[in-house]
C-alpha positions in Angstrom: 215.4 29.2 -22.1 219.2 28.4 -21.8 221.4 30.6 -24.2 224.9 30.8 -25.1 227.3 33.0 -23.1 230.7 34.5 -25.7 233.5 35.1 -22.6 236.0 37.1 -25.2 239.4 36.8 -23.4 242.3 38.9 -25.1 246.3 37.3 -24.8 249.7 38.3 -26.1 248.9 34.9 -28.9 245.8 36.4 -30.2 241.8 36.1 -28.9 240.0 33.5 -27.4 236.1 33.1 -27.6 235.5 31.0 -24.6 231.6 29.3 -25.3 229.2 28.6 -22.5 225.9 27.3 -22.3 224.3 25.8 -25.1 225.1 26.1 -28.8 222.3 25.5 -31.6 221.8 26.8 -35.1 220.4 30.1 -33.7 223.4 30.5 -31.5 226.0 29.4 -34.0 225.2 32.6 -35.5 226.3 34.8 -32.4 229.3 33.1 -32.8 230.2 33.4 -36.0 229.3 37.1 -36.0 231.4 37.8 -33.1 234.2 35.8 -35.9 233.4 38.5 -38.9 234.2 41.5 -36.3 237.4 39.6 -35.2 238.5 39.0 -39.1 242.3 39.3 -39.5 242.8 38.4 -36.1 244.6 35.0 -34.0 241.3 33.6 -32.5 240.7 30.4 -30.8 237.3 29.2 -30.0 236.9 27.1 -27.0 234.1 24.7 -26.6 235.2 23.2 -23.3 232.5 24.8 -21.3 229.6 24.3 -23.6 226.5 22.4 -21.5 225.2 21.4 -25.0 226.3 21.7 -28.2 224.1 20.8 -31.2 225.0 19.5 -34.5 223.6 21.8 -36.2 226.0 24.4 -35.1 228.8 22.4 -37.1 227.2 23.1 -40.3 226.9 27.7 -39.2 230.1 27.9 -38.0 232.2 25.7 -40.8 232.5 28.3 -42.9 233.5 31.3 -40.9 236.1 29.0 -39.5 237.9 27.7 -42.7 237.7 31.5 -43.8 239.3 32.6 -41.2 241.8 29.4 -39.9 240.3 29.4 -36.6 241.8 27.5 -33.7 239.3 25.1 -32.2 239.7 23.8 -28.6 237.9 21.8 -26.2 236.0 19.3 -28.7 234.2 16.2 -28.3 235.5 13.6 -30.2 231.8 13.2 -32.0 232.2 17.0 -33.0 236.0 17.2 -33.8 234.9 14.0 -36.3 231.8 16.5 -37.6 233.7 19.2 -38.2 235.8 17.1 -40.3 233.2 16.0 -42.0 232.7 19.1 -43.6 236.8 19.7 -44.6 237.7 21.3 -41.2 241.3 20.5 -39.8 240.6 19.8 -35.8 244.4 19.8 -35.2 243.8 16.7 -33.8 244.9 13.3 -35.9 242.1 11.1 -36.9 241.9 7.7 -34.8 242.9 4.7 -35.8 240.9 2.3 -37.6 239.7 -0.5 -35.6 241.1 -3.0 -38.2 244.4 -2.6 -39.8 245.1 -3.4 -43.9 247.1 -6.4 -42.3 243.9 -7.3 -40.4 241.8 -7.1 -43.6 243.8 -8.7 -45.8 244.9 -11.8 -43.5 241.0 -13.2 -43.5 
């Protein structure tokens, strides 16, 4: 059974909890543990070297991440758009809509 791996890698800007393997529900919860002992802290958590990363893990981790304004790096474009779902900032800007109000309006 394939399990989730927390690298914790400690910089001059703060933490980073580098993610690897596969990330559920069950796992989420490693992580956002490993968040409550890091409390106060810079930390930025890096997805990029997930294998898999369920949606349900979205849903654990939202609120240890709006509590504690962490950094998220290395999304999906399906998960930065579910974790704003839920009223997390990504840092990244929300794509443009495939038809503009000129578009819309001109029909």
């Amino acid at each position: 059974m394939a399990g989730l791996q927390i690298h914790r890698e400690d910089g001059a800007g703060g933490i980073t909890l580098r993610l690897e393997g596969v990330l559920d529900g069950r796992t989420a919860q490693e992580v956002r543990a490993s968040l409550e002992e890091l409390r106060g802290r810079d930390v930025v958590l890096d997805f990029t070297h997930l294998r898999e990363f369920k949606d349900s893990a979205v849903g654990v981790l939202t609120v240890s991440v709006v509590a504690q304004a962490v950094t998220l790096k290395g999304l999906a474009t399906h998960h930065e758009r579910m974790f704003r779902y839920f009223g997390v900032a990504t840092g990244v800007a929300p794509h443009r809509p495939y038809y503009t109000p000129e578009d819309v309006f001109s029909v």
